[in-house]
PLY file of the C-alpha trace (Angstrom):
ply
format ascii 1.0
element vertex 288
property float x
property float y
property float z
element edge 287
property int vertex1
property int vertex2
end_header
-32.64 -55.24 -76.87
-31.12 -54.14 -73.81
-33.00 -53.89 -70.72
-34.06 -50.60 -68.80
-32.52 -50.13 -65.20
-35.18 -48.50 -63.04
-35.58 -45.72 -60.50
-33.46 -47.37 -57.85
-35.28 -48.69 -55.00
-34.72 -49.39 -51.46
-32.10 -46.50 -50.62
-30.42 -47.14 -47.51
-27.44 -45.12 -46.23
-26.69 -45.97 -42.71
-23.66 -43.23 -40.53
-22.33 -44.98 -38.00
-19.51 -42.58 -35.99
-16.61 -44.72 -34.41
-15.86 -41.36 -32.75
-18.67 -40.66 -30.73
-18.87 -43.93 -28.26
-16.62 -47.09 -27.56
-17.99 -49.30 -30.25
-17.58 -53.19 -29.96
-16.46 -55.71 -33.08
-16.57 -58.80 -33.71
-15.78 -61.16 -36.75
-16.29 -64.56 -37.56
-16.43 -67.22 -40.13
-17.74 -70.26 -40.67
-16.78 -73.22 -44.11
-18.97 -73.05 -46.68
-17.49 -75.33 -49.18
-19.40 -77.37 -51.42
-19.07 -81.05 -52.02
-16.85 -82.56 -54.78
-19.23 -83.61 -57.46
-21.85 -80.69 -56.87
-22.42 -78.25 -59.62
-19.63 -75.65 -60.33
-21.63 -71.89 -60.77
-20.58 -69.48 -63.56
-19.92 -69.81 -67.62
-22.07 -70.44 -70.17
-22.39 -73.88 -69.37
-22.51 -76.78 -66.79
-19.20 -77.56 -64.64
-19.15 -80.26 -62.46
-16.31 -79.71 -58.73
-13.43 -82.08 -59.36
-10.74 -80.33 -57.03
-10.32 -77.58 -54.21
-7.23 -75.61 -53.51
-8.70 -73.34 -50.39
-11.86 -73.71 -48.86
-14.91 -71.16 -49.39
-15.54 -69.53 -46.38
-18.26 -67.16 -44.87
-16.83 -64.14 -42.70
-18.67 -61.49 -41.05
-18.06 -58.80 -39.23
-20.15 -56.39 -36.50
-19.46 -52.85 -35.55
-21.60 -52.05 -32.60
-21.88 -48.72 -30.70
-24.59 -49.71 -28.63
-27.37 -48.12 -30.98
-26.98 -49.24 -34.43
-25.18 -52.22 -35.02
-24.36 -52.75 -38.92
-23.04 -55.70 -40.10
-20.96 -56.53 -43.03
-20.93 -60.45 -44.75
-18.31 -61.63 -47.46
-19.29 -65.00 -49.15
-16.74 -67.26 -51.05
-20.14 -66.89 -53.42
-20.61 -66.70 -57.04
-22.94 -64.13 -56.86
-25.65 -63.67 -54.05
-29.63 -62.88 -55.36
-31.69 -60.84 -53.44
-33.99 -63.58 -51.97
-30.96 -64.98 -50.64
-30.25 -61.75 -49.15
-33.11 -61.06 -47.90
-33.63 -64.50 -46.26
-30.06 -63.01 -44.44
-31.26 -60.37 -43.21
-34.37 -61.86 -41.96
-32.81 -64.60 -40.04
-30.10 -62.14 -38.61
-33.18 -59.32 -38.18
-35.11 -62.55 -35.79
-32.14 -63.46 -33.49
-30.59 -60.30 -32.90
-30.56 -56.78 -32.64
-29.08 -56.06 -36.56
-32.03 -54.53 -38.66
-32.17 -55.32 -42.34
-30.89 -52.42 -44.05
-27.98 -52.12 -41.84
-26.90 -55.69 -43.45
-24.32 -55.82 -46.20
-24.13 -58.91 -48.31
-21.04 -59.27 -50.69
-19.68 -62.18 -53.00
-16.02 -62.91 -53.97
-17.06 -63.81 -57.30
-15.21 -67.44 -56.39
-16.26 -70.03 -59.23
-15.32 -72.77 -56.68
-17.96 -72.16 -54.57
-21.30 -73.75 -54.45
-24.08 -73.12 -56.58
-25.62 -69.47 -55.88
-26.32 -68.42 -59.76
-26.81 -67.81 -62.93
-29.94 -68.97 -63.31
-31.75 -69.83 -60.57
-34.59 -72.09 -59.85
-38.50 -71.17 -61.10
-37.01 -68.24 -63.38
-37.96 -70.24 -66.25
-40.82 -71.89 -65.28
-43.23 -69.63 -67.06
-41.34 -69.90 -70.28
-42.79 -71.87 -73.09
-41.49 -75.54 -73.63
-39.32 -74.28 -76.62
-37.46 -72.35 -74.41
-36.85 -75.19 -71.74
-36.15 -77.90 -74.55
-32.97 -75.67 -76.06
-31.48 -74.87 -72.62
-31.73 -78.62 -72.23
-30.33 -79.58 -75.34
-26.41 -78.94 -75.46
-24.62 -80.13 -78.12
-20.82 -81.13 -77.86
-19.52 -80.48 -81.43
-17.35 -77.69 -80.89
-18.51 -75.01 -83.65
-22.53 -76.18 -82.55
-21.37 -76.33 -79.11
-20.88 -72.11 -79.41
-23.85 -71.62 -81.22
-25.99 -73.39 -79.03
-24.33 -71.13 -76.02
-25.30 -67.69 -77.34
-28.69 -69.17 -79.03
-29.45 -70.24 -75.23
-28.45 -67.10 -74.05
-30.69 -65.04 -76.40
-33.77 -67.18 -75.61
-33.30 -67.41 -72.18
-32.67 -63.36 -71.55
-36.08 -63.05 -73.50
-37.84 -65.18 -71.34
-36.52 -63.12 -68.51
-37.06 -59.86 -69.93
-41.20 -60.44 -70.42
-41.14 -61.58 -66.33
-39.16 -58.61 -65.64
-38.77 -56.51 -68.23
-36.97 -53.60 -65.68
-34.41 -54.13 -63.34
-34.50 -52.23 -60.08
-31.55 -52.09 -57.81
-30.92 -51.53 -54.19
-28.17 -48.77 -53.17
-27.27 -48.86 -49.87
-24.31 -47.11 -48.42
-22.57 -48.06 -44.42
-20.60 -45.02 -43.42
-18.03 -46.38 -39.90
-16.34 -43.33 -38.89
-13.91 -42.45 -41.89
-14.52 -45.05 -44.03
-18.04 -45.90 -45.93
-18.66 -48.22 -47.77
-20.51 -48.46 -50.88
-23.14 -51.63 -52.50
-22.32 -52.57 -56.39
-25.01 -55.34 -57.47
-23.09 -56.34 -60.23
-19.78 -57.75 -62.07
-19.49 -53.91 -62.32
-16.44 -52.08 -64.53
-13.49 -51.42 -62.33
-13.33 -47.69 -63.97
-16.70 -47.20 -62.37
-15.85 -48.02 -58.85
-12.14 -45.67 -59.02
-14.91 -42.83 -59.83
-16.83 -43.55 -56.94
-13.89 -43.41 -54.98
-12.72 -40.62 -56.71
-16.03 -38.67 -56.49
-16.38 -39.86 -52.98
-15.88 -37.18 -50.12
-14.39 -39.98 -47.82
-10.78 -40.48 -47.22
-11.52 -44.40 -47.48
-13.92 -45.20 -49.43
-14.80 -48.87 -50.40
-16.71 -50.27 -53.42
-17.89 -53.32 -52.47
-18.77 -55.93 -55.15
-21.63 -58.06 -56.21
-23.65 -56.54 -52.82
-27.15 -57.67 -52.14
-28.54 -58.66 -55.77
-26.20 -59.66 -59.19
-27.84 -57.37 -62.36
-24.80 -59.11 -64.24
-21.92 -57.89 -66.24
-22.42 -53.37 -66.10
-19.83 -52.39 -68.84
-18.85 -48.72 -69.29
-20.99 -47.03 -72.32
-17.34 -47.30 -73.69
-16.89 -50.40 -74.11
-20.35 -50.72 -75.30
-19.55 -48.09 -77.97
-17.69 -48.71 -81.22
-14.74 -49.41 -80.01
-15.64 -50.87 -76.97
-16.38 -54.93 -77.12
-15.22 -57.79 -75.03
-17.51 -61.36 -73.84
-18.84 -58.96 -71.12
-20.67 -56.64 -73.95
-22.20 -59.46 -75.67
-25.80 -59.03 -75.15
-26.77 -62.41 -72.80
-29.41 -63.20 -70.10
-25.97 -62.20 -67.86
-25.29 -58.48 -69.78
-28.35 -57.35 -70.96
-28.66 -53.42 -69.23
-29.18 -50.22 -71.22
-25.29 -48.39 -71.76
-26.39 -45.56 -69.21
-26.54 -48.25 -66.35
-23.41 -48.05 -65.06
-23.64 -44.16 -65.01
-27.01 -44.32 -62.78
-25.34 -46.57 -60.34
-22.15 -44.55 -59.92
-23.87 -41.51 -59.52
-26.77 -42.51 -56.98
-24.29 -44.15 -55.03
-21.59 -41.28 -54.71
-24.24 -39.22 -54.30
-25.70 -41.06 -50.72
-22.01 -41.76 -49.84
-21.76 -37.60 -49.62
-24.86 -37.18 -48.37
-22.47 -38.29 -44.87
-20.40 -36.93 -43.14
-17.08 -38.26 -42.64
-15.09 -39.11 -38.78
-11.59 -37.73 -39.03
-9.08 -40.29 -39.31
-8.22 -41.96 -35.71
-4.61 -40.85 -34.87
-2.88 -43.88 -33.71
-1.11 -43.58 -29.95
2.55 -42.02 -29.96
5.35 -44.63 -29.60
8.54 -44.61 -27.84
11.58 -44.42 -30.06
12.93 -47.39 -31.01
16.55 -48.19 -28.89
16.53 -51.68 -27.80
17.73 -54.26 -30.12
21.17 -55.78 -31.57
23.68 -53.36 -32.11
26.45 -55.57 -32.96
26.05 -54.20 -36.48
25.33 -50.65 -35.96
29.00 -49.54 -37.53
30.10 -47.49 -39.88
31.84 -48.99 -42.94
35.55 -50.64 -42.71
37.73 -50.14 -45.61
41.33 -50.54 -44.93
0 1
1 2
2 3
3 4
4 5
5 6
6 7
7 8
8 9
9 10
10 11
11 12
12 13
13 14
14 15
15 16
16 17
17 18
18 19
19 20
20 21
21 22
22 23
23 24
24 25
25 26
26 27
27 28
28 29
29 30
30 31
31 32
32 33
33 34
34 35
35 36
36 37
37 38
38 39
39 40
40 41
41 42
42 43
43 44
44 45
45 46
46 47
47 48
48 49
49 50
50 51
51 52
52 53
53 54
54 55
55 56
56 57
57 58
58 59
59 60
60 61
61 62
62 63
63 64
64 65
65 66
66 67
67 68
68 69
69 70
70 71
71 72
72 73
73 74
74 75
75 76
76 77
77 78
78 79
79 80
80 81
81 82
82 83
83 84
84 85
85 86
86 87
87 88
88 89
89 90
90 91
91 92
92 93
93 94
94 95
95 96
96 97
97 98
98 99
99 100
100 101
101 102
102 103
103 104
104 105
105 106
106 107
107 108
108 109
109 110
110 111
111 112
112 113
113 114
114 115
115 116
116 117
117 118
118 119
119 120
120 121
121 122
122 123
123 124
124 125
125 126
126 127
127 128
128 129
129 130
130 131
131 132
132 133
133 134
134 135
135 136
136 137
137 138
138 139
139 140
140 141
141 142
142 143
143 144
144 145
145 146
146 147
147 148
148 149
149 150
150 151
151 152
152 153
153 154
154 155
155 156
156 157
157 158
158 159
159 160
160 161
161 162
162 163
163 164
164 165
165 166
166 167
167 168
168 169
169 170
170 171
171 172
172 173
173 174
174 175
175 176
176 177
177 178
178 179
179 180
180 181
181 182
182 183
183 184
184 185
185 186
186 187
187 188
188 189
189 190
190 191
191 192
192 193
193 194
194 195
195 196
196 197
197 198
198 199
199 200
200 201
201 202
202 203
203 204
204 205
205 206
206 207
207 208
208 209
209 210
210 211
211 212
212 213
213 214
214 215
215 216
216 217
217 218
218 219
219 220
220 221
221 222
222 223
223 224
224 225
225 226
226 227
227 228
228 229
229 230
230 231
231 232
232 233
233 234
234 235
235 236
236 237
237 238
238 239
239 240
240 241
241 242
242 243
243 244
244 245
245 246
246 247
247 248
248 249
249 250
250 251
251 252
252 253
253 254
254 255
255 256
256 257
257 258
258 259
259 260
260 261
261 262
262 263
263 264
264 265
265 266
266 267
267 268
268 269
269 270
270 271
271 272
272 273
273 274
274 275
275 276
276 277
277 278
278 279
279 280
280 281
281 282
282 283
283 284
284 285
285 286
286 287
């Protein structure tokens, strides 16, 4: 059983005109890499770090026109939740002048990163000891081994589903001058984000993934048709929303996106013509 998305909640849609005033920005970043040894997020199973190539960083940047700030944040993250966002936003909210909803949280989806998801702390708590014992009990035959995976997955999702049995989302849009950009809570469908950028009224318009909550995989109600299929339509505690889903985010979120009103795009300052440089070269071709 698949599990209802709900009115969504919390709409923010924040203009912000880069034409109107000087505006300030700033951008920084800070390491965020987890130890070697630590847990390693995503799959259907535990990982353990062994190796880094790059490290994980956390970059944000801050457009400021001397009214309403807005701030965007990219994690080398898993997935962020929304008490982790909201713990963000709080701490940002205390020490300067950045309001909540004009905070944008995104993950890279980077499975070298520390542990941010799937399941996180006290969501199981309340499930009955059956439930706890088979999440805790993984086998390493191979053919039990994937069993045991989607049997985990089924028991857990149910768990989850009588604690929150429908999933409400936040949409929140950040229009800066031409460009807006637009909050997907989810390892959403690339087709559904070219729509919103097709349906979008903005020259530059900017999906931006796994933003302020993770609802999990949101396939297309095509590839949760017939001929649709793929690990990401297997019904999991991970992909568990009704096929419409997908279709109620797109929609709510082009939808805010045009309720703005786009800048025109910044001209960029004439330039000389080019005339300087080595003109040993500049000849014609010699053939005899």
């Amino acid at each position: 059983m698949r599990t209802a998305l709900a009115s969504l909640a919390l709409v923010f849609g924040l203009s912000f005109s880069l034409s109107a005033t000087p505006v300030k920005t700033g951008f920084g970043e800070v390491d965020i890499s987890p130890d070697i040894g630590m847990e390693r997020p995503g799959g259907y199973g535990k990982g353990y770090h062994q190796a880094f190539h790059d490290p994980c960083k956390a970059r944000a940047v801050v457009f400021d026109d001397g009214e309403k700030p807005v701030a965007l944040v990219g994690l080398d993250a898993l997935i962020v939740v929304k008490p982790h966002v909201e713990e963000v936003r709080k701490r940002v909210a205390q020490e300067t002048d950045i309001t909540p909803e004009a905070i944008m949280v995104g993950a890279s989806h980077s499975h070298s990163s520390g542990r941010t998801g799937m399941v996180q702390q006290g969501d199981l708590d309340h499930a009955d000891e059956l439930v706890r014992e088979i999440v805790k009990e993984k086998p390493t035959e191979a053919k039990a081994l994937n069993d045991w995976i989607w049997a985990k997955e089924i028991v857990i999702l149910d768990a989850l589903i009588q604690k929150e049995p429908i999933r409400s989302v936040e949409v929140q849009t950040i229009q800066i001058g031409p460009a807006v950009f637009i909050s997907n809570p989810a390892e959403y469908f690339c087709e559904f984000g070219l729509q919103q950028k097709e349906g979008s009224r903005f020259p530059f318009t900017w999906p931006v993934s796994l933003a302020n909550d993770c609802v999990g995989y949101v396939p297309t109600s095509e590839a949760l048709g017939p001929n649709g299929g793929g690990y990401e339509t297997r019904l999991t505690s991970y992909s568990n929303l009704v096929p419409e889903a997908g279709d109620q985010i797109r929609d709510t979120r082009i939808a805010l996106a045009n309720d703005m009103k786009p800048d025109a795009v910044p001209e960029p300052a004439p330039t000389a013509k080019f005339s300087a440089g080595w003109r040993y070269g500049d000849v014609p071709p010699e053939l005899n």
